[in-house]
Every structure is written in structure tokens, then in C-alpha cells.
N, C-alpha and C positions, 0 to 999 in steps of 0.2 A: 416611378412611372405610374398614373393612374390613367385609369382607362374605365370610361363609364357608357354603356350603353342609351342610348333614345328608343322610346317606342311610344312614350306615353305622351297624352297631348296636354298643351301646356295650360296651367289654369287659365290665364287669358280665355285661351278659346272656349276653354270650358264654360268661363262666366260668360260668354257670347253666347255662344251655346244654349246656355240658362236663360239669359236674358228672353231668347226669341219661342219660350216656350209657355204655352197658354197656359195661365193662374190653374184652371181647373186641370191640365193635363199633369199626368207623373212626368216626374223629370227622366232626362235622359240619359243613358248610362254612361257609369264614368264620372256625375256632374258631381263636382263637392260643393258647389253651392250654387240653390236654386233662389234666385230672386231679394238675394241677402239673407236665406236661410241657410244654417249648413245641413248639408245631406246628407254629407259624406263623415268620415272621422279619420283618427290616427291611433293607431294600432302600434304598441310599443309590446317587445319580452314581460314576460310575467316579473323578471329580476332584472330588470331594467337597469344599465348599466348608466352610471351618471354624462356618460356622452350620449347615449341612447336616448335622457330623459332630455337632455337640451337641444338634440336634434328636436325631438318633438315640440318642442314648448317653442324653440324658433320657426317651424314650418307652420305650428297652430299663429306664433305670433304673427308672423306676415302673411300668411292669409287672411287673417282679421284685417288687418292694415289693408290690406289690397281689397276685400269685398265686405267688409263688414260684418261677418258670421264666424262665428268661432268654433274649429273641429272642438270635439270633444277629444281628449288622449284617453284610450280605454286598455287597460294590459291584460293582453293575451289569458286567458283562461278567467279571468273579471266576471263574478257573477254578472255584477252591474251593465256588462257587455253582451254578453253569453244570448244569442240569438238573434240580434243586430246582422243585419245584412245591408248591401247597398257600398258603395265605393269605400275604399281604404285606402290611405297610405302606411304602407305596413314597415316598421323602421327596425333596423337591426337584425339579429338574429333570433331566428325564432320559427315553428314548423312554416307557417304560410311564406316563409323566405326559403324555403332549403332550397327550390330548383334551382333559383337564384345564385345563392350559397354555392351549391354544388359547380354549376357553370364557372362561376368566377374561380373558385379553386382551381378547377381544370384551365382555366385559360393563362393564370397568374401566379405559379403554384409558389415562385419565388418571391413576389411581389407583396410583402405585408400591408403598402398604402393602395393597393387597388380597389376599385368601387363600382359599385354598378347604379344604375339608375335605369330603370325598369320597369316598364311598365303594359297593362292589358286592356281590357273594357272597364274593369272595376277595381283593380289593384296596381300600386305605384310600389313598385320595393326598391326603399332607399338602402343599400347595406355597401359593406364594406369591410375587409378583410381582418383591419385592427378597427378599437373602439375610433381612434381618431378618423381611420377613411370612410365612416360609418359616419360620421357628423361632416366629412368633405360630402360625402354623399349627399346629404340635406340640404348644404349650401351652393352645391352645383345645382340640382333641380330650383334653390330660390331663385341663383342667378339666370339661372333657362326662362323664368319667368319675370326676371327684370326686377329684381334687388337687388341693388347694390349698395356696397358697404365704402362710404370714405372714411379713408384712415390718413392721418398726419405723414 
């Protein structure tokens, strides 16, 4: 059983959003990409597990595809990151996911493929219980935003 929460709005609206917001004004919260710039980033574990690093590399890659701007993937504790603010999607396990974490534990405590999708003003937390529901995670929020994968 997976079981994935909504709260966050979906890039569509976001890039709407972006869209309708004057060159000189700061963007608006939440927006991961302003005017075909990216705002926002992707926020991966400092030890990024190899489902963790292709979740990100597929949410960076279709967001490109969908608006043109490419998140930056930046791991957790990253000097190169290290006082960045502004929206995230924050993937996997790692402190800015524990509440997340914690919830999902409590609600699924038997359920190894369960997942959440999650989100606030300025944080999307993709996680998931095994590394796999973790990368289900990523690709439930692509398909929230209208990717889809044909397969033979």
C-alpha cells in the first residue's frame, strides 16, 4: 500500500504563478521557477543514497523539460549550499524531513513502500519509507504535474 499526502502546489501553478509576476518584483513564495529562471533548488542527504541521487536528477530533469531552468541538486550540509534559502524540494532522508519521517512511521509503521509527498510555502518533502518508495515518491509528484512515462 502506498499512501502519499497533497499539500503542495503543483509546478504548473507555480510557473503561473511566476509567470504573472512583475520582472522587477521578488518572486513569490513557494515559486521554483521565476520567468525561466530557477529560484528554487533540490536538496538531496549529505550520503545520498543512489535512489535518492536519481530521484533528484529525474525531478531536476523534468523540471528543465517543463520550464526551461535547471534546479541546482545541492547535499545537505554542502558548503557550496550552506546559507541558500528560498524553496526546496527536499528528497529523502535527512533532518529538514524528519517531521515528515516521523508522521509517515507513525501512520505506516508496517508498510515499507509507503510515501509521502509533502508539502508548505517553501518545502516539497519527497521521502519514502525504503530507498525505492523514496524514488515512488519523486515520480508521484512528476506525475501530479503531468509526466508521463510510456512504456511498451
Amino acid at each position: 500500500m502506498r499512501k502519499y499526502f497533497r499539500g503542495f502546489l503543483s509546478l504548473g501553478v507555480w510557473l503561473m504563478a511566476a509567470s504573472a509576476v512583475q520582472a522587477a518584483a521578488a518572486p513569490a513564495a513557494g515559486v521554483l521557477v521565476d520567468q525561466g529562471k530557477a529560484v528554487g533548488r533540490i536538496l538531496v542527504p549529505a550520503k545520498a543514497t543512489d535512489a535518492e541521487t536519481l530521484a533528484a536528477q529525474q525531478v531536476q530533469n523534468f523540471v528543465k523539460q517543463m520550464s526551461g531552468a535547471e534546479l541546482s541538486i545541492v547535499k545537505a550540509g554542502d558548503k557550496a549550499g550552506e546559507g541558500e534559502t528560498g524553496p526546496a524540494i527536499v528528497i529523502g532522508h535527512q533532518p529538514a524531513n524528519q517531521a515528515v519521517i516521523d508522521e509517515l512511521n507513525k501512520e505506516h509503521p508496517g508498510t515499507i513502500d509507503a510515501f509521502a509527498v509533502v508539502g508548505s510555502a517553501d518545502q516539497l518533502s519527497l521521502v519514502g519509507r525504503s530507498d525505492d518508495s523514496t524514488l515512488w515518491a519523486a515520480w508521484q509528484w512528476l506525475n501530479d504535474q503531468g509526466v508521463v512515462w510510456i512504456m511498451p
